[in-house]
C-alpha positions in Angstrom: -9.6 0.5 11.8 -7.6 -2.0 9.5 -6.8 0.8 7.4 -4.2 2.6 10.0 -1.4 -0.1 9.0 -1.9 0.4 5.7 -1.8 4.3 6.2 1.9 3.8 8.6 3.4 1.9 5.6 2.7 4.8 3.6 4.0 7.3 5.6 7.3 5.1 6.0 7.6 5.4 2.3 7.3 8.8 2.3 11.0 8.6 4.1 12.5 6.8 1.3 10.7 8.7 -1.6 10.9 12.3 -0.7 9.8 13.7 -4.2 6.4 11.9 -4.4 3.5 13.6 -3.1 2.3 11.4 0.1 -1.4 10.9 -1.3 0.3 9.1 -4.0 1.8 6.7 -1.7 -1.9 6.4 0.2 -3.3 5.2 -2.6 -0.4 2.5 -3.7 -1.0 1.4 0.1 -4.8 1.5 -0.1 -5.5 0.5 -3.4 -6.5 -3.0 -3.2 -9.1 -1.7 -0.9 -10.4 0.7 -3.3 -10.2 -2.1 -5.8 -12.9 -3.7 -3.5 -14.9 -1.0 -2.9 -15.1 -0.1 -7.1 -15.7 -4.0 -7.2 -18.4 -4.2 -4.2 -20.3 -7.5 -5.4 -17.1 -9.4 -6.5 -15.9 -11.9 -4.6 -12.8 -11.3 -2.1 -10.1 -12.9 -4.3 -10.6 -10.5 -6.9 -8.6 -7.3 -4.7 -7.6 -9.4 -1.8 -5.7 -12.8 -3.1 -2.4 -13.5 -3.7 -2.9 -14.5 -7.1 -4.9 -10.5 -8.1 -2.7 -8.9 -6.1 0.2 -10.1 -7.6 -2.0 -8.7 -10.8 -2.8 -5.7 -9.9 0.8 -4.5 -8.3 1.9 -5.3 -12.1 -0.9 -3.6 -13.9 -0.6 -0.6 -11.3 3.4 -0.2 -12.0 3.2 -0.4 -16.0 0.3 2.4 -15.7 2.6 4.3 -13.8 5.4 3.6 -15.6 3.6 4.5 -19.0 1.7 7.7 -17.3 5.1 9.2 -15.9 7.0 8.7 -19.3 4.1 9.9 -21.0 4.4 12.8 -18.4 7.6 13.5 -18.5 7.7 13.8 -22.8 5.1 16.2 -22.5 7.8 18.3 -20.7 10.1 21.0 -21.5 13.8 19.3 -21.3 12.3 16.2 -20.6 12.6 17.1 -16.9 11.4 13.9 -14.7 8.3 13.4 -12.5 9.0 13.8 -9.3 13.0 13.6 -9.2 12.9 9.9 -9.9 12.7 8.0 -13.3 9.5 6.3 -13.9 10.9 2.9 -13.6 12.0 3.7 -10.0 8.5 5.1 -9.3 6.5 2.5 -10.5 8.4 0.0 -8.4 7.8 2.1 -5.4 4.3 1.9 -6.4 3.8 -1.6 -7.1 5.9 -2.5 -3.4 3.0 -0.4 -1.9 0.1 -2.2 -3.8 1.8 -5.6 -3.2 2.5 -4.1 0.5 -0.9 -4.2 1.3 -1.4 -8.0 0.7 1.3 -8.7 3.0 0.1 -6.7 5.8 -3.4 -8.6 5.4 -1.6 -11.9 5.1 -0.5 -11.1 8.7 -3.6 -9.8 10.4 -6.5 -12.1 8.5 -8.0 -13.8 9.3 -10.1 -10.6 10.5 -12.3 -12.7 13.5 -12.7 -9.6 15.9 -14.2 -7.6 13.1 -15.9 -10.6 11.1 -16.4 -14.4 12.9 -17.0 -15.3 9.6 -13.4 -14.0 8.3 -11.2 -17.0 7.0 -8.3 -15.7 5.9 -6.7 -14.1 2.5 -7.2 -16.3 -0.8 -4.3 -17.5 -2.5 -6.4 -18.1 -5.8 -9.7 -18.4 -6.6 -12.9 -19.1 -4.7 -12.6 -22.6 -3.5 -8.5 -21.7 -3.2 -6.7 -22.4 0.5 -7.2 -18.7 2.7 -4.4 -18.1 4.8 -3.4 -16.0 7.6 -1.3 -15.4 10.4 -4.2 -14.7 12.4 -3.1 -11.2 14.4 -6.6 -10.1 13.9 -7.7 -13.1 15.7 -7.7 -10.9 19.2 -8.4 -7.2 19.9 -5.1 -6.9 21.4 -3.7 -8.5 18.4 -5.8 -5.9 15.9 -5.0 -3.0 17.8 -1.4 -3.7 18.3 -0.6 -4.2 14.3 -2.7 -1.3 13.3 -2.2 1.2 15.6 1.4 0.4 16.3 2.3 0.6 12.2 0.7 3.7 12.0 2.7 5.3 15.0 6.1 3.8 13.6 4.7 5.1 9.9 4.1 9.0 12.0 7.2 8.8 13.2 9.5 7.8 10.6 7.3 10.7 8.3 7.6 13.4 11.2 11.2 12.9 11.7 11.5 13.2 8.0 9.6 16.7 7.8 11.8 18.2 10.8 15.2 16.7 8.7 13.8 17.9 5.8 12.7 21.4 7.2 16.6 21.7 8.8 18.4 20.9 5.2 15.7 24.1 3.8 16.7 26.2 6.2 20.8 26.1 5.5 
């Protein structure tokens, strides 16, 4: 379920960034979750804090950067990735991952799925955990999630039909 918010910010994107493929915007939005599922037996802070995050949004935007450079000189006129230069795109990248950190900042701590749930790390282990608490209450949980994604689905499906009208003049 937590996931739906994550997936509405994506499809937002997809608004803004026409040119790159929406499953590359699902991953920037999901990727600090992947992080912990590649990372299973490592403690939260290491995909979830403030501090990795931060980490990983700039280690995810300079291997984008490099891979669509490297990309885009392998190319016949050196023609660019998507439409967009890579600096662009790995920006749009790293918002995504770092997007993902602020969306759990506002629903942790999680208590309706975990009592146990605390909050996001800042740091480290013994670091403060903070949270604005939406997922405190199911109404709260199934407000943010389901209502980002329905904002996300609308914003993308009002981009399709737009975008289907300009390819039909």
């Amino acid at each position: 379920m937590p996931a739906l918010a994550h997936f509405g910010i994506a499809l937002m994107t997809k608004r803004f960034t026409p040119h790159i493929p929406l499953w590359v915007l699902l991953i920037g939005a999901m990727f600090l979750d992947l992080l912990s599922f590649v990372f299973i037996l490592a403690p939260l802070w290491s995909s979830h804090g403030l501090f990795m995050a931060l980490v990983w949004t700039g280690l995810t935007m300079s291997i984008t950067y490099i891979s669509i450079k490297s990309l885009e000189s392998k190319k016949e006129n050196n023609v660019m990735v998507w439409g967009l230069g890579g600096l662009k795109v790995s920006l749009i990248f790293g918002l995504l991952v770092f997007s993902h950190w602020i969306l759990d900042l506002i629903g942790w701590p999680m208590t309706v799925i975990n009592p146990n749930s605390i909050g996001t790390p800042l740091l480290f282990d013994d670091a403060v955990n903070i949270g604005m608490g939406v997922y405190s209450t199911w109404v709260g949980a199934l407000s943010m999630d389901i209502g980002v994604f329905i904002i996300g689905l609308v914003v993308y499906l009002f981009h399709l039909k737009k975008q289907k009208n300009l390819d039909e003049i």
